[in-house]
Each structure stands twice: as C-alpha cells, then as structure tokens.
N, C-alpha and C positions, 0 to 999 in steps of 0.2 A: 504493500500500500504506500510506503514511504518513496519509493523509486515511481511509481504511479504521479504522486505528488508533485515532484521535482519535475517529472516530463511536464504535466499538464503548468507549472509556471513558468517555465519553462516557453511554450508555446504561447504563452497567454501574451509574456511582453514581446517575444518576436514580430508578431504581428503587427505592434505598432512601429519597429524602423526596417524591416530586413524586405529587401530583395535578391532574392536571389539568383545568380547565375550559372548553367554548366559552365565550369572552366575549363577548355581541352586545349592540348599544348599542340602544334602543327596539325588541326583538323583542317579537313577536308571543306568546302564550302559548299558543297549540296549537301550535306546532310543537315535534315530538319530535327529537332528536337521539341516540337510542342507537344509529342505525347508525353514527354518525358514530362514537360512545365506543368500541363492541366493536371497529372498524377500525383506530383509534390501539391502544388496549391490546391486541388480537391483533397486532401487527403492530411496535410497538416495546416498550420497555422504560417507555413513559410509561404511565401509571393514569392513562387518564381517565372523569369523571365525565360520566352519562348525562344528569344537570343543566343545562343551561348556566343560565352567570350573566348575570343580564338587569342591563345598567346602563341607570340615568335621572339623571337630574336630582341628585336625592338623592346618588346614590351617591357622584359625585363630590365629595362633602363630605367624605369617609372615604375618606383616601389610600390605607388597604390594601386597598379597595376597587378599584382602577385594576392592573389587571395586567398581565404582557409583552405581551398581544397583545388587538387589539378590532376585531372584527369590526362592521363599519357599512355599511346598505346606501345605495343613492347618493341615495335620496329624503329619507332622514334627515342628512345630513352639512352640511345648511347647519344643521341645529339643536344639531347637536355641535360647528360652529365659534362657534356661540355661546353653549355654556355659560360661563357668568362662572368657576366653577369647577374648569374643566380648562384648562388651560394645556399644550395638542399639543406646540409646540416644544420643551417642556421637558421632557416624557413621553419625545417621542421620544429624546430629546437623553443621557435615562436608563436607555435598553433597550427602549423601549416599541415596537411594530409596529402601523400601522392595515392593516388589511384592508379597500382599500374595493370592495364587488359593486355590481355598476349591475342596479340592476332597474327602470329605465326599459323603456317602451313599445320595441318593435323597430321600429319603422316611423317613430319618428323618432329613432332610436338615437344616430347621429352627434349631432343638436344635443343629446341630453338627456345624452350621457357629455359631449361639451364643456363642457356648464356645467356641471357638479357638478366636473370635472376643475379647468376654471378658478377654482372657487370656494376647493378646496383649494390649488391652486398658488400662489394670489395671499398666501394666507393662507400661506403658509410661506414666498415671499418677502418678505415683509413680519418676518418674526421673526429670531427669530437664527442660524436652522439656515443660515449664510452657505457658502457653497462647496459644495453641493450640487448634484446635477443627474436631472433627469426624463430618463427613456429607456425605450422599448421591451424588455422582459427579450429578452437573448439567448439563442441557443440552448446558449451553454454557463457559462448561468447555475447557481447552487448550487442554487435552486431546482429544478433537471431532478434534481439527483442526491443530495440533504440523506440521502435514505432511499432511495427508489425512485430506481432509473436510467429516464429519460424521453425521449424524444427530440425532444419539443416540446410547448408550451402550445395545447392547443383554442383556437383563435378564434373568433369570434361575426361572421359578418358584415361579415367584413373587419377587426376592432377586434381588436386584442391585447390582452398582460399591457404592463401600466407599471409600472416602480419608481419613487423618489425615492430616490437613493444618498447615504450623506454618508458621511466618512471610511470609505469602500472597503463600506458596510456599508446592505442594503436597512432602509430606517425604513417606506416606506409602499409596498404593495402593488397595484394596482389591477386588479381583475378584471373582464373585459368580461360578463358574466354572474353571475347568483347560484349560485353555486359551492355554498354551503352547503344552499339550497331543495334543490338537484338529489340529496343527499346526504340531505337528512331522511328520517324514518321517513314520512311524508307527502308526498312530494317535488313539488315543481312543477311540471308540464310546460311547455314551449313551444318554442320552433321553435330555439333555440342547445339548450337543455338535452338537447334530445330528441334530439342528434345527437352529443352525446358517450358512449361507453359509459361505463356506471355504472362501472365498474371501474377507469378512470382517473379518474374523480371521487374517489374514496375516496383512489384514491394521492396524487393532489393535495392530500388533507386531510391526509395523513400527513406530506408533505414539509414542507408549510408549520408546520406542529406543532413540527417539528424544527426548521426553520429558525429559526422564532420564539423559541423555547426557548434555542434557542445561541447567537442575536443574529448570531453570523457562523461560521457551521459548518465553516470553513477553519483558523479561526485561533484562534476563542474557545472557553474549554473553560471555561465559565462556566455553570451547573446553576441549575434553578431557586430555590432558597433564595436565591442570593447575587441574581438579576435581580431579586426580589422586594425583598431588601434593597436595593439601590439606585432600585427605583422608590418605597417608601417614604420 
C-alpha cells in the first residue's frame, strides 16, 4: 500500500509541469511514435509528446538538450560511446537512463548482443561509475511493477533484459529486441517482435516511462523538473 502511495503522488504532481518526450539517439525520420504518446498519456498522468526528440552529434553540445532517459539502438552505440561531447558516466551518475535495443541480425544474435554489450561494459568499467554490477533483471524487478503489474520480461531467443545497477538504482537498460520498432505507428516485424503481443509492448513503454522518470520508483519521489535540473 505504501509503494501504491508514492506512485499515485507521484503522478499527481507530474501532471502539473512534465512533458514528455521519446528521446532516440540517430533515429530514423519516418518512424512515427504517436502510439507510443497516446499509451503513456492514456494511461499515466505523464503528457507525452507524439514528437520524439532525435539526438546527434550537435545536440550534445547543448546540455539541456540530454535528458533523463535515451533510447539507443545496439548498431548505433559504439558511435554514442564516442561522442567527444557526452560524457555516459557522468549523465548516468546524474539521473540519466540509457535504453539500449539490439537490432542486430537474429541468426547471429548471440555474437552481435555480445559485442555491443561488451563494448558498453568495458566502457563503464573503465569510468567512474565504480561499484556497480550487470545482471539479468529479475523477476521481481521495479520494472515488472513501476505502473503495470507484469509477471515477466518477453525474451528473444533465449536472450533476456540486462541492467547495470549502481547505488540500489537501474542506470542502463538493455533490451534483447527493438522494443520501440514493435510499438511505432509503422512497426517492425520479425521473428522476437512478432511473438510478443502488442499489448505488452505498450505496457512495457509505460513502465519504463515511469521508471525512468522517478530514477528509483521505490524510494525517489523526484518529478521531472528537479531530474532535469540536475542533468543540467
């Protein structure tokens, strides 16, 4: 009841300053996301915009430009660990959440999530986020319950959800599938996507919305104005 509580004040003050945006790092420009927007604003107390904000290069020049959460898919993420201008560990370190989907080939899925996995991992032991640890999300992760009650994450293939935990709290996401493709107004098919129903897709975008939004949906009752001001 007490976790009940927090969400529902949670929700209450959002509604008076937050819009919200998908944030995806070198997307594509035909893909539409208004299913994705009507599903967050029917369904929580967040406004989000049918827009999503496309980051490049540029963007990360203009710090209020980088916001709590960015969606990256796994073909792109060796070029986001090397923007000169974003500095991950220090984003995360400030509220920031990556999302990262693998939209690598299925038929050689295993080696092509290892290497973009291992490319991010090296890259955050290497920095300062020290005491941290990669694991498998469990089943009775925040994620299953941020908004929607779940009773577990779709797999792809044998391949789970990964987090990266630091101080009690998920920083990076990793989804064995493009989660958001499956969700567009355009949606993608293929052989993971085509086997989860749409309808836990959506909830999926919902949970993660909220997760990312509250940093730590247990404990933090921290709204977006205030994430925003510390990612600045």
């Amino acid at each position: 009841m007490k976790n009940l509580m927090v969400i529902a004040a949670f929700c209450f003050s959002f509604n008076v300053y937050a819009s919200l945006k998908l944030d995806v790092y070198l997307e594509s420009p035909q893909k539409t996301y208004q299913q994705i927007a009507r599903e967050v604003t029917s369904s929580t107390s967040i406004t989000m915009s049918p827009m999503p904000n496309v980051l490049n290069s540029k963007s990360f020049q203009d710090a209020s430009k980088v916001v709590p959460w960015l969606w990256v898919r796994s073909s792109h993420i060796n070029q986001l660990l090397s923007e000169k201008n974003f500095d991950l560990a220090e984003w995360l370190k400030r509220g920031g959440m990556l999302i990262l989907l693998h939209d690598g080939p299925r038929s050689s899925g295993e080696q092509v999530e290892n290497t973009y996995l291992e490319s991010l991992k090296k890259t955050i032991s290497n920095s300062s986020l020290a005491g941290g640890e990669w694991r498998a999300i469990p089943a009775e992760h925040s994620l299953l319950r941020s908004y929607y009650l779940l009773k577990s994450l779709p797999t792809c293939d044998g391949h789970v959800w990964n987090e990266f935990r630091r101080h009690d709290r998920p920083l990076v996401l990793s989804i064995p599938y493009d989660l958001v493709s499956g969700v567009a107004d355009n949606a993608t098919s293929n052989t993971c996507l085509d086997k989860i129903p749409r309808d836990i897709m959506k909830r999926l975008m919902v949970n993660i919305a909220m997760l990312a939004m509250t940093t730590h949906y247990k404990s933090d009752q921290i709204h977006l104005p205030e994430i925003l001001k510390r990612l600045r």
